[in-house]
Backbone as XML, in Angstrom:
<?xml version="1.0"?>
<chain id="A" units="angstrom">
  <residue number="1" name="UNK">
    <atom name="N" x="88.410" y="73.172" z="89.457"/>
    <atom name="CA" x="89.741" y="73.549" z="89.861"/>
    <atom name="C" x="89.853" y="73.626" z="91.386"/>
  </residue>
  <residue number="2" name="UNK">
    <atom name="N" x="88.987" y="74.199" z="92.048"/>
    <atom name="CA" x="88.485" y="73.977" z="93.237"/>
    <atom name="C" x="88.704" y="72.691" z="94.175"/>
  </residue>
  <residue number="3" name="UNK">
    <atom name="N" x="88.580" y="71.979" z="93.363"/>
    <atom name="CA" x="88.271" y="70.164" z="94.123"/>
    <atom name="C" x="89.372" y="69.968" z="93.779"/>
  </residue>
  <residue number="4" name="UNK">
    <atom name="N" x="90.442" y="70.242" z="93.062"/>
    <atom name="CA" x="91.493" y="69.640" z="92.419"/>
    <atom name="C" x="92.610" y="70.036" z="93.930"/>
  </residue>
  <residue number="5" name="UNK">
    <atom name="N" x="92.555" y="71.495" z="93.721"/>
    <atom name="CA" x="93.426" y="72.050" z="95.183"/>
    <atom name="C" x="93.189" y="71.556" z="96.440"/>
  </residue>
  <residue number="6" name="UNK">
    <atom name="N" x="91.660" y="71.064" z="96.867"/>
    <atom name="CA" x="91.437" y="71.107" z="98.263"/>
    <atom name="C" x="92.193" y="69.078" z="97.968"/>
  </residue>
  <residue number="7" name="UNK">
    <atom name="N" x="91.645" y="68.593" z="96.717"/>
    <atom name="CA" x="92.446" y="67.243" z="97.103"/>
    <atom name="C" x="93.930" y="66.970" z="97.509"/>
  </residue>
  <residue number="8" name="UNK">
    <atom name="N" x="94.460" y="68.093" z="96.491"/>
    <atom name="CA" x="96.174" y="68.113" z="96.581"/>
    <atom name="C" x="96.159" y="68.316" z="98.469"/>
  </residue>
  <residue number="9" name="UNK">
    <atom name="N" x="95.742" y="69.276" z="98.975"/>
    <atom name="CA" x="96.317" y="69.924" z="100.226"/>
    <atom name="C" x="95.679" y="68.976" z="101.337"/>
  </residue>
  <residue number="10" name="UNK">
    <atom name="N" x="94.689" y="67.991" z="101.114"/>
    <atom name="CA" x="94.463" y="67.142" z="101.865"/>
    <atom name="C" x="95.580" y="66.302" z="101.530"/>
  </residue>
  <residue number="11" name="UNK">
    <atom name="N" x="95.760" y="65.647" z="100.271"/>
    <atom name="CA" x="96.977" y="64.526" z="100.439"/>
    <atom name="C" x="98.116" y="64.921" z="100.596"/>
  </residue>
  <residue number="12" name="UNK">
    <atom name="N" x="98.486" y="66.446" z="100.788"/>
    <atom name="CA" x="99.869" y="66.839" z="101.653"/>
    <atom name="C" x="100.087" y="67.005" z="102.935"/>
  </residue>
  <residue number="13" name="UNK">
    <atom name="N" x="99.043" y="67.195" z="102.986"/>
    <atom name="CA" x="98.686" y="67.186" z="104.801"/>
    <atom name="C" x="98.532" y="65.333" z="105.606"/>
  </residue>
  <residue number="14" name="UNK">
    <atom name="N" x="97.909" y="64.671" z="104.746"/>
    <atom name="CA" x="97.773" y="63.295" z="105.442"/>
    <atom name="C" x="99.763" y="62.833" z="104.872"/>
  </residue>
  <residue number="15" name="UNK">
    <atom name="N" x="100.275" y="63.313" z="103.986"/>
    <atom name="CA" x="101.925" y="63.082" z="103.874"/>
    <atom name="C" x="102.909" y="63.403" z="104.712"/>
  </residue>
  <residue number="16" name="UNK">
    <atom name="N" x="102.344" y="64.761" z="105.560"/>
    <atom name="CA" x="103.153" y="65.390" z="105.955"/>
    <atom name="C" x="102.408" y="65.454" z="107.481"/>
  </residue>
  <residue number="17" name="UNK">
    <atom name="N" x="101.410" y="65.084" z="107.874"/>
    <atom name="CA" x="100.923" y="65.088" z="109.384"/>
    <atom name="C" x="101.894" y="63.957" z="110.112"/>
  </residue>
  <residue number="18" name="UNK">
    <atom name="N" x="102.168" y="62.796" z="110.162"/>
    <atom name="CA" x="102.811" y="61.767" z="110.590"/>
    <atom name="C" x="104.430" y="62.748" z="111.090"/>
  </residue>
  <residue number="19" name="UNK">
    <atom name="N" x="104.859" y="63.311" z="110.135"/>
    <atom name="CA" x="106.214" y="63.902" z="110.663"/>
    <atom name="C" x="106.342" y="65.112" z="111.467"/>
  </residue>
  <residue number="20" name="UNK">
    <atom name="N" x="105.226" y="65.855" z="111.525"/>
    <atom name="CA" x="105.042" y="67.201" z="112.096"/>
    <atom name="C" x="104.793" y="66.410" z="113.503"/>
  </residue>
  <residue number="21" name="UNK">
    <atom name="N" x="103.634" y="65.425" z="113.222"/>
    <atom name="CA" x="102.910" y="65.166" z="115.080"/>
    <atom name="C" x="104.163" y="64.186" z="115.882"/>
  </residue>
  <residue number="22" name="UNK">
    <atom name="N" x="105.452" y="63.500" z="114.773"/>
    <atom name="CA" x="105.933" y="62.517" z="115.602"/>
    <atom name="C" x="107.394" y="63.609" z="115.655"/>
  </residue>
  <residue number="23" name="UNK">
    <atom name="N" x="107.666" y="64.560" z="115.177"/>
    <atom name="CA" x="108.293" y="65.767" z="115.242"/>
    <atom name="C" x="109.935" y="64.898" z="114.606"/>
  </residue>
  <residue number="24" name="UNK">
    <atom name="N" x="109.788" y="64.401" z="113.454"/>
    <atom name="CA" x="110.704" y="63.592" z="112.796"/>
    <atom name="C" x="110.956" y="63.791" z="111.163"/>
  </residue>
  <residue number="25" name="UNK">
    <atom name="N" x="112.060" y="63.698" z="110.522"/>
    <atom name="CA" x="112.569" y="64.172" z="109.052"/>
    <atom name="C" x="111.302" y="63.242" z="108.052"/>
  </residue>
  <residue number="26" name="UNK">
    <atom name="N" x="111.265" y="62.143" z="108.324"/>
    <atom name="CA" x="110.486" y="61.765" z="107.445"/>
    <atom name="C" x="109.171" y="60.277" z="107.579"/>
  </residue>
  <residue number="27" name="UNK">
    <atom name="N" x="108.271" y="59.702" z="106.820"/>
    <atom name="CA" x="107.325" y="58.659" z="107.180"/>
    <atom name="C" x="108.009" y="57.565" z="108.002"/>
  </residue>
  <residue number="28" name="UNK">
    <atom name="N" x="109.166" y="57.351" z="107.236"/>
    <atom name="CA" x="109.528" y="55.783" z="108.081"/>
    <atom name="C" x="110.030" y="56.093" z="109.468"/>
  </residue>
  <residue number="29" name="UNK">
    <atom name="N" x="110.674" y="57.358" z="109.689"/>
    <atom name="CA" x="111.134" y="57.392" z="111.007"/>
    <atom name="C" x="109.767" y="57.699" z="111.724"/>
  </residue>
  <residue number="30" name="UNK">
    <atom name="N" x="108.578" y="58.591" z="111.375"/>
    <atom name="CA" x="107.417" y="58.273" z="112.079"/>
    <atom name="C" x="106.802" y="57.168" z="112.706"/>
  </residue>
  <residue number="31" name="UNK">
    <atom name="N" x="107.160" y="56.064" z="111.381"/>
    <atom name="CA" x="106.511" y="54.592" z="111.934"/>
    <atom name="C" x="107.393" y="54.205" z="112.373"/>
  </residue>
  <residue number="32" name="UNK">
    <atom name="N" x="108.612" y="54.317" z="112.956"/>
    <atom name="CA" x="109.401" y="53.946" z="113.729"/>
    <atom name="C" x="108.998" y="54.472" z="114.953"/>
  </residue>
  <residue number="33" name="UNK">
    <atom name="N" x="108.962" y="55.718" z="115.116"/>
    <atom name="CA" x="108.057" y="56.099" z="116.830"/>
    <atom name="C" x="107.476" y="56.064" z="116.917"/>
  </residue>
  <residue number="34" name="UNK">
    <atom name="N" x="106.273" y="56.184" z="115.916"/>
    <atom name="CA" x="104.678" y="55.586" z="116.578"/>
    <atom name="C" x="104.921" y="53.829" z="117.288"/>
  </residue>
  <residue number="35" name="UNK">
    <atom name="N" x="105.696" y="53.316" z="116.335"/>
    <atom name="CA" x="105.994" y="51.680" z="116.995"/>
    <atom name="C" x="106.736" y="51.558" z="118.523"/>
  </residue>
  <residue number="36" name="UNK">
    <atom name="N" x="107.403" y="52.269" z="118.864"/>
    <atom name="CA" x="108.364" y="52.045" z="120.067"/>
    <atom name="C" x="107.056" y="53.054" z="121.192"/>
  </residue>
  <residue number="37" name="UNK">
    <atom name="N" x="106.577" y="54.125" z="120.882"/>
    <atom name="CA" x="105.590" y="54.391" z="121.201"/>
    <atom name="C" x="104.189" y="53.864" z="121.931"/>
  </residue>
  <residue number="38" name="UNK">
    <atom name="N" x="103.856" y="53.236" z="120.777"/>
    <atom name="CA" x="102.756" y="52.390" z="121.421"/>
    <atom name="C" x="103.122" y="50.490" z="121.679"/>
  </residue>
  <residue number="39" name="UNK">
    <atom name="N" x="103.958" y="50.675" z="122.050"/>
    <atom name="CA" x="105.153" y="49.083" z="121.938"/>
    <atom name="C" x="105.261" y="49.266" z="123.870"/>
  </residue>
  <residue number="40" name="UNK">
    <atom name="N" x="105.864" y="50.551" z="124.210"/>
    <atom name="CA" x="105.862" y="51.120" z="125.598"/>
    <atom name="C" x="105.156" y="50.951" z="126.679"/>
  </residue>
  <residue number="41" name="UNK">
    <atom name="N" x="104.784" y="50.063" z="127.492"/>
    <atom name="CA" x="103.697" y="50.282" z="128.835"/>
    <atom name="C" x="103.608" y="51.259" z="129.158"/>
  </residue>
  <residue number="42" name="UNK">
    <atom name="N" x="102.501" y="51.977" z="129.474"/>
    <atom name="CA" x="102.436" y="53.106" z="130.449"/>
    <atom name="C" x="103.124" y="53.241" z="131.598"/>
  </residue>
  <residue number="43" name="UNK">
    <atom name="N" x="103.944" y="54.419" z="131.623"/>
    <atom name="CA" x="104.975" y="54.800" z="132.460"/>
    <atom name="C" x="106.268" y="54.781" z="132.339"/>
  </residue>
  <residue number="44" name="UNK">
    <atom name="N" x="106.290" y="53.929" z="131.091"/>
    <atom name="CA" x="107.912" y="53.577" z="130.457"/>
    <atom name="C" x="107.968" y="54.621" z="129.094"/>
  </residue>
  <residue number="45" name="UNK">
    <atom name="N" x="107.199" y="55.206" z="128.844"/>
    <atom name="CA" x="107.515" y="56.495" z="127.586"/>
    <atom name="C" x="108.534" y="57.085" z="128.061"/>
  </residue>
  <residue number="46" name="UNK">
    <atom name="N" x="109.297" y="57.518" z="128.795"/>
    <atom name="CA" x="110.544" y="58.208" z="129.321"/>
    <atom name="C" x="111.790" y="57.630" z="129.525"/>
  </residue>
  <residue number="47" name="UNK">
    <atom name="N" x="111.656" y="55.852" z="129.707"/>
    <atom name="CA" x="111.971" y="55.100" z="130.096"/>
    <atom name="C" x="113.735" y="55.780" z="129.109"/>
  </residue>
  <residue number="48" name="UNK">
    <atom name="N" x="114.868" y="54.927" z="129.641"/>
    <atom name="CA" x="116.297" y="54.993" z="128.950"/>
    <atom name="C" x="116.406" y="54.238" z="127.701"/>
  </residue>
  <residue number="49" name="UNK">
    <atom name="N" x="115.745" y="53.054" z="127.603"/>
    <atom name="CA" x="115.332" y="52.584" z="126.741"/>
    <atom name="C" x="114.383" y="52.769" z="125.375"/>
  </residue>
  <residue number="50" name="UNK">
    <atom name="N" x="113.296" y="53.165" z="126.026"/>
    <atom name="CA" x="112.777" y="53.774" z="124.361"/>
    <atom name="C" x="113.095" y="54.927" z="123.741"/>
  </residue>
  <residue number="51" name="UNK">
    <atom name="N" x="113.228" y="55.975" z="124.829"/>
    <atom name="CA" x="114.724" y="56.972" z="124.515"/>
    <atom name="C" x="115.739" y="56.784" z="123.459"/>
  </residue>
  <residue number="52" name="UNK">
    <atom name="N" x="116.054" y="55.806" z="123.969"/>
    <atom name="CA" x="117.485" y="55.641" z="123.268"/>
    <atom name="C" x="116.997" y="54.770" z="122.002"/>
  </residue>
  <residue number="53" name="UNK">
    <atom name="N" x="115.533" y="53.836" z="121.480"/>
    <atom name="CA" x="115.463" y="53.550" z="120.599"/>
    <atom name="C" x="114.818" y="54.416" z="119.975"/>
  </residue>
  <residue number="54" name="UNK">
    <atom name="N" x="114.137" y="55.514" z="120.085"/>
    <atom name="CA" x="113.672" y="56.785" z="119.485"/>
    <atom name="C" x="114.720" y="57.820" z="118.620"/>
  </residue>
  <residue number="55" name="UNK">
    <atom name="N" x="115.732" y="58.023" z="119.714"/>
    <atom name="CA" x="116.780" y="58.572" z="119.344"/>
    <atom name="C" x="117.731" y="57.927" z="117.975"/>
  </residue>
  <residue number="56" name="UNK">
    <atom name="N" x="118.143" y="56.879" z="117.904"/>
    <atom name="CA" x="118.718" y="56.055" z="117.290"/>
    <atom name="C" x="118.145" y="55.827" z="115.422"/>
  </residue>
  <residue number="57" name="UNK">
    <atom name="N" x="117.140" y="55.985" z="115.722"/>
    <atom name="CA" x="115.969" y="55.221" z="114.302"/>
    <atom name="C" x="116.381" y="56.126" z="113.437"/>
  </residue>
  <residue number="58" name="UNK">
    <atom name="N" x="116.040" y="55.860" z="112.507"/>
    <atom name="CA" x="117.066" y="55.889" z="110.670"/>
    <atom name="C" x="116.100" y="56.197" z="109.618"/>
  </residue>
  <residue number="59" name="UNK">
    <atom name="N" x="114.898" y="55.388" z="110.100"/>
    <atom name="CA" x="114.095" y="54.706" z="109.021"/>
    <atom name="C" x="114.192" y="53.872" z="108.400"/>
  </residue>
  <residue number="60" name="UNK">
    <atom name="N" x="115.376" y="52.321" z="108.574"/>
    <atom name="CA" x="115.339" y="51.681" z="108.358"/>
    <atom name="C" x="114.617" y="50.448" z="108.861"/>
  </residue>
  <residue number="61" name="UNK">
    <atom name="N" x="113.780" y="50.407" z="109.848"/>
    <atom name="CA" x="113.434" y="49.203" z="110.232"/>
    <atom name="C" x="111.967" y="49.982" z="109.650"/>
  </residue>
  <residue number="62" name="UNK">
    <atom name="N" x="111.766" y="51.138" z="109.776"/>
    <atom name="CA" x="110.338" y="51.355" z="109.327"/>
    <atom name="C" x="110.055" y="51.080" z="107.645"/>
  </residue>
  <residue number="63" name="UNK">
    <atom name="N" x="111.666" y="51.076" z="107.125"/>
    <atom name="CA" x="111.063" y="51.036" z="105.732"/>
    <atom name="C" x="111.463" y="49.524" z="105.682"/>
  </residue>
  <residue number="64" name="UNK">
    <atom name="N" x="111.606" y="48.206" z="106.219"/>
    <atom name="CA" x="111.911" y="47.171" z="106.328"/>
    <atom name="C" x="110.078" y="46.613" z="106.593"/>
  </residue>
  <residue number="65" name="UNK">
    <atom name="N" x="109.552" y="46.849" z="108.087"/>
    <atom name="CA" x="108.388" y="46.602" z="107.828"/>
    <atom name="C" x="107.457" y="47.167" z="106.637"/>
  </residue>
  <residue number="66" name="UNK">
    <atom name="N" x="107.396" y="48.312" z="106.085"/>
    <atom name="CA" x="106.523" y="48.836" z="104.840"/>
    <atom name="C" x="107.105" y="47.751" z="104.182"/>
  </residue>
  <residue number="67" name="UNK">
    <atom name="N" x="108.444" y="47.421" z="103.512"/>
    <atom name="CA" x="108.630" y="46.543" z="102.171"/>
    <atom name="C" x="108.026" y="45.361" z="102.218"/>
  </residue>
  <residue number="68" name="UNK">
    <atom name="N" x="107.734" y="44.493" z="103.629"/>
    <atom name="CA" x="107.319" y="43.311" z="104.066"/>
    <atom name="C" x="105.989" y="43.513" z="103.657"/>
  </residue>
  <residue number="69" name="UNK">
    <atom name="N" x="104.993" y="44.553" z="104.167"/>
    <atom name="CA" x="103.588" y="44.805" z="104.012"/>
    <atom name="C" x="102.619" y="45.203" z="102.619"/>
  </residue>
  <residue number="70" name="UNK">
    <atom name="N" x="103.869" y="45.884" z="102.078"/>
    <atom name="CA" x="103.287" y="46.658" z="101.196"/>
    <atom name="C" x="104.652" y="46.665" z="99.979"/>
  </residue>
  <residue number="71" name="UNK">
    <atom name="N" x="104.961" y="45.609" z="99.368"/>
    <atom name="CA" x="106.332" y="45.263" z="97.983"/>
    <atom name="C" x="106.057" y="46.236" z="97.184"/>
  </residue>
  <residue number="72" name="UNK">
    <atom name="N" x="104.612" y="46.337" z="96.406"/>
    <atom name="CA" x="104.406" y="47.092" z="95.190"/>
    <atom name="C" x="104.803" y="48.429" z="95.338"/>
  </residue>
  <residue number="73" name="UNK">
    <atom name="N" x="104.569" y="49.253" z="96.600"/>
    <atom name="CA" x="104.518" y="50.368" z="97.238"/>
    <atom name="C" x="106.261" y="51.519" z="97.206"/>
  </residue>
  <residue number="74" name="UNK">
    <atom name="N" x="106.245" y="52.200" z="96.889"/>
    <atom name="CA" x="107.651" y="52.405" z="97.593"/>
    <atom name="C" x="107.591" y="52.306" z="98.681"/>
  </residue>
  <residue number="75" name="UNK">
    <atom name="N" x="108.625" y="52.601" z="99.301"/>
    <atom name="CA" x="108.814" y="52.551" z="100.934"/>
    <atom name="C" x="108.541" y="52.991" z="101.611"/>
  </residue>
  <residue number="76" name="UNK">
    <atom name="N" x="108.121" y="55.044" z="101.173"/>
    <atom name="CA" x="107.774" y="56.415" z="101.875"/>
    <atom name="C" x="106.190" y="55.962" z="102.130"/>
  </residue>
  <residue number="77" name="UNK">
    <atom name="N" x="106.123" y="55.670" z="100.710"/>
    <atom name="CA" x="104.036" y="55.532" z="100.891"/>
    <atom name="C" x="103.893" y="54.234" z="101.740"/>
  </residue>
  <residue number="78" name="UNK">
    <atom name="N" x="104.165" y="53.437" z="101.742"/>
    <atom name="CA" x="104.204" y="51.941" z="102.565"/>
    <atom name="C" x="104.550" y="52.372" z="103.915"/>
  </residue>
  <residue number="79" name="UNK">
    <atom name="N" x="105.660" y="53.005" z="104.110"/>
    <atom name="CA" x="105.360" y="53.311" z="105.200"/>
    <atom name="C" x="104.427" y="54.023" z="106.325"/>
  </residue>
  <residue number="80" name="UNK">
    <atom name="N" x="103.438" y="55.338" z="105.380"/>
    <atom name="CA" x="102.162" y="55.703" z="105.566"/>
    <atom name="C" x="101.356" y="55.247" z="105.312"/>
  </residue>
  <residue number="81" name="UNK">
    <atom name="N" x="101.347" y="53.789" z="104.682"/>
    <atom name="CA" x="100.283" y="52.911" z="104.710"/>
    <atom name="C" x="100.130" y="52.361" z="106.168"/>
  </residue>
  <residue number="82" name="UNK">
    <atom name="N" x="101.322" y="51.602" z="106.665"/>
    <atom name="CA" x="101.238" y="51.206" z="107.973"/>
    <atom name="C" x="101.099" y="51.991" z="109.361"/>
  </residue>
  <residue number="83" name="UNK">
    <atom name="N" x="101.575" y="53.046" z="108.637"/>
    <atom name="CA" x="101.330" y="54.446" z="110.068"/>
    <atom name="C" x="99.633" y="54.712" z="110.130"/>
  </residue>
  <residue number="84" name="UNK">
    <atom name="N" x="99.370" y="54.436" z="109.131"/>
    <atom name="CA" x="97.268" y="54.567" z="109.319"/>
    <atom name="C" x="97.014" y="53.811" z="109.111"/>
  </residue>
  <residue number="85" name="UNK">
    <atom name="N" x="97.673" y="52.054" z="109.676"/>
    <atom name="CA" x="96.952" y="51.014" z="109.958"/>
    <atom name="C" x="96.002" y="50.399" z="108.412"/>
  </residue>
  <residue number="86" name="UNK">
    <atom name="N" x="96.604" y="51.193" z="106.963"/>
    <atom name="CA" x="95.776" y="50.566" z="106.372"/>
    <atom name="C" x="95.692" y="49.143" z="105.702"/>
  </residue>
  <residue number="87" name="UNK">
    <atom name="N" x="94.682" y="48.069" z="105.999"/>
    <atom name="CA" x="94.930" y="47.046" z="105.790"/>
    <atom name="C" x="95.636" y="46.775" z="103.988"/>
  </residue>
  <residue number="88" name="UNK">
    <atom name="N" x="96.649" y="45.351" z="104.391"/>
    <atom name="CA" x="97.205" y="44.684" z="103.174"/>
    <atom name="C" x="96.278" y="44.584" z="101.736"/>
  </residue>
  <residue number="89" name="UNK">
    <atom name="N" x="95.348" y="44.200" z="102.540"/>
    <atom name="CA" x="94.233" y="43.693" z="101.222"/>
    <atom name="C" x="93.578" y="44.711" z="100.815"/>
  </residue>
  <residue number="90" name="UNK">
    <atom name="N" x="94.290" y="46.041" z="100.638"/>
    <atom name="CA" x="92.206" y="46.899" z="100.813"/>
    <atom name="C" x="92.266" y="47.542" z="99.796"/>
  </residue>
  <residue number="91" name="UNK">
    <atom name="N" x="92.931" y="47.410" z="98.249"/>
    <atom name="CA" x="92.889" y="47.308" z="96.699"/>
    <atom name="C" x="92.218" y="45.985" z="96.282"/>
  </residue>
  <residue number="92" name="UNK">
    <atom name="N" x="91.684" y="44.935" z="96.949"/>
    <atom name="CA" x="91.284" y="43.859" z="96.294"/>
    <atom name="C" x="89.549" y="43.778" z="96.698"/>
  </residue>
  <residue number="93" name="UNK">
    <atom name="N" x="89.134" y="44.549" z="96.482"/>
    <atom name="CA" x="87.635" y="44.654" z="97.098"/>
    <atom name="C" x="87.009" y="44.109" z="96.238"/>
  </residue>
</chain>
C-alpha cells in the first residue's frame, strides 16, 4: 500500500511540476513557455515580443504540437510527453 501512494504522488507531482515551475493553468500552456522560452536568445527573455507571446498562449499550439507527436495520447499527457522531451518511439523497444 506503501508503493502504491508514493507512485500516485510521484505521478502527481511529475503532472503538476510543469505548471507550478512555468507558473501557468495547465501542460499545454507549459509547453507553450518552455518553447518561446528556450526559442529566446539570451537577453531577449524580457524582450516585447516573447512577452507578448507568453502572455497570449491558450494551449493551443501546445496541444497542436502534442497531437502531431503523440495521436494515440490525449493532448494533456502528449503534451507532458513533449515538455520532458520524451522520445516518439520509446513504447516500441
Amino acid at each position: 500500500m506503501k508503493y502504491l501512494i508514493v507512485i500516485v504522488l510521484l505521478l502527481a507531482g511529475g503532472y503538476m511540476f510543469p505548471q507550478v515551475y512555468e507558473e501557468v493553468d495547465g501542460p499545454c500552456q507549459a509547453l507553450e513557455k518552455k518553447l518561446v522560452r528556450d526559442n529566446t536568445k539570451n537577453g531577449l527573455e524580457n524582450s516585447i515580443i516573447s512577452n507578448l507571446a507568453r502572455s497570449i498562449s491558450n494551449g493551443d499550439i501546445g496541444e497542436g504540437i502534442a497531437d502531431d507527436k503523440f495521436p494515440k495520447l490525449p493532448s494533456r499527457l502528449g503534451c507532458l510527453a513533449v515538455y520532458y522531451d520524451i522520445p516518439e518511439d520509446w513504447g516500441e523497444f
